[in-house]
N, C-alpha and C positions, 0 to 999 in steps of 0.2 A: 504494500500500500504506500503511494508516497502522502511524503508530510503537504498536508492544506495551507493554504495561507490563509491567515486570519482577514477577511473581510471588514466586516463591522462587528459591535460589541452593543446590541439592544439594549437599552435603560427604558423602563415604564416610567412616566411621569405623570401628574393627573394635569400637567398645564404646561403645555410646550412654549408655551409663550410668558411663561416664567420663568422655567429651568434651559432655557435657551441660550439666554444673557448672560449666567454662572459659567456654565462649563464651556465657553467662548471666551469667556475671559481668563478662565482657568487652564483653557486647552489651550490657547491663542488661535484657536482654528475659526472660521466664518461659518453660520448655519446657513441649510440651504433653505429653498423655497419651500413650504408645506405642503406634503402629498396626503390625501384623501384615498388610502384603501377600503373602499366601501364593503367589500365582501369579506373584509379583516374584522371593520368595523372602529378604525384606527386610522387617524393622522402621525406622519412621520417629517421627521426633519432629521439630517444629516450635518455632524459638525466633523469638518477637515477639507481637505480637498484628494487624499490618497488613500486606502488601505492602510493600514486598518482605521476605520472614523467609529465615531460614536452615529447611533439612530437614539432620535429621541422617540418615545410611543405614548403617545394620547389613545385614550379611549374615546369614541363618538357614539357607540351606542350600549346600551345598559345591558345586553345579551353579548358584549365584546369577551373572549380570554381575559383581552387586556386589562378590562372594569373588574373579572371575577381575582386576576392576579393581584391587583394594587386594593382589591377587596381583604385579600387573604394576605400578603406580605406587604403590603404597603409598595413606593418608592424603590427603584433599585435595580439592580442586573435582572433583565429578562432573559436574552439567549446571546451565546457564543455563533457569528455565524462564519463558516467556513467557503473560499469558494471551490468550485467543480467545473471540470469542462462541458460534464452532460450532468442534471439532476437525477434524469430517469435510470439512467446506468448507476449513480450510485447509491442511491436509491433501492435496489437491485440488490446491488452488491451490499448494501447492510444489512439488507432483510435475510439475505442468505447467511450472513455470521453472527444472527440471530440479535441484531439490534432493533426494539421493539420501535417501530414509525407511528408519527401523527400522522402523515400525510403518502398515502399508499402511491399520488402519482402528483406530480407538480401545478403547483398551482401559481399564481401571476401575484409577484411582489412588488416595490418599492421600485420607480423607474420602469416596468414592464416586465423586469427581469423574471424566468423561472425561480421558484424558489420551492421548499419544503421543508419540514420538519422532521427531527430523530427524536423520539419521547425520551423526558429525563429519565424514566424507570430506569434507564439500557444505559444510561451514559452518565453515572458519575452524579446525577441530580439535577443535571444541567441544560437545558432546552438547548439543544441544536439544531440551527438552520442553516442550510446548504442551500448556495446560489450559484445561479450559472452564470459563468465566463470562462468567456473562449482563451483567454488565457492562462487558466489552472491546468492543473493536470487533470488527469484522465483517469476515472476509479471505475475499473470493467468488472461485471462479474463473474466472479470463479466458474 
């Protein structure tokens, strides 16, 4: 398996338009413009301009993850996301090394990009999400 590079680093916030200004001034990085994932149920904003940035995550509807997470832990690290040259492929290839998925086939992230989830049960406790780009490596299955 090669090593992933780290993408971005999810943070739940319940107000992006608060916790924006901090970690811009904290990170020195610029936030981007606010994405509306309607089928997430979640507004996002992006602070850097390279790998690895921070995603900020608003909840926008009361049935969100997002709402039941910052329900149950408050504030804080949501998921580690890793990238991938295909998600379906490795996707695939975790389910076959018996790492337990949210999401059986890709679904449409942040930017347009594929994206999916690996449930924390299988990994350490830790939400991971795998995005596509065409310049990761390549995780085939066995």
């Amino acid at each position: 398996m090669p090593q992933l590079p780290l993408d971005h680093i999810g943070i739940a916030v319940p107000s992006i338009a608060e916790a924006l200004p901090l970690l811009e001034l904290i990170t020195g990085g610029r936030g981007s413009a606010v994405e509306r994932i309607e089928d997430q149920g979640v507004d996002v904003a992006f602070i850097g301009a390279a790998a690895p940035r921070l995603e900020l995550i608003e909840p926008v509807a009361p049935d969100s993850p997002v709402t039941r997470f910052l329900e149950r832990r408050g504030p804080g690290l949501h998921h580690l996301a890793y990238a991938v040259r295909d998600v379906a492929a490795a996707l695939e290839s975790f389910r076959r090394a018996g790492i337990r998925l949210v999401d059986h086939e890709p679904r449409r992230g942040a930017h347009g990009r594929r994206v999916a989830f690996l449930h924390p049960a299988s990994t350490a406790g830790v939400l991971i999400e795998l995005v596509e780009d065409e310049r990761a490596p390549r995780i085939t299955p066995d």
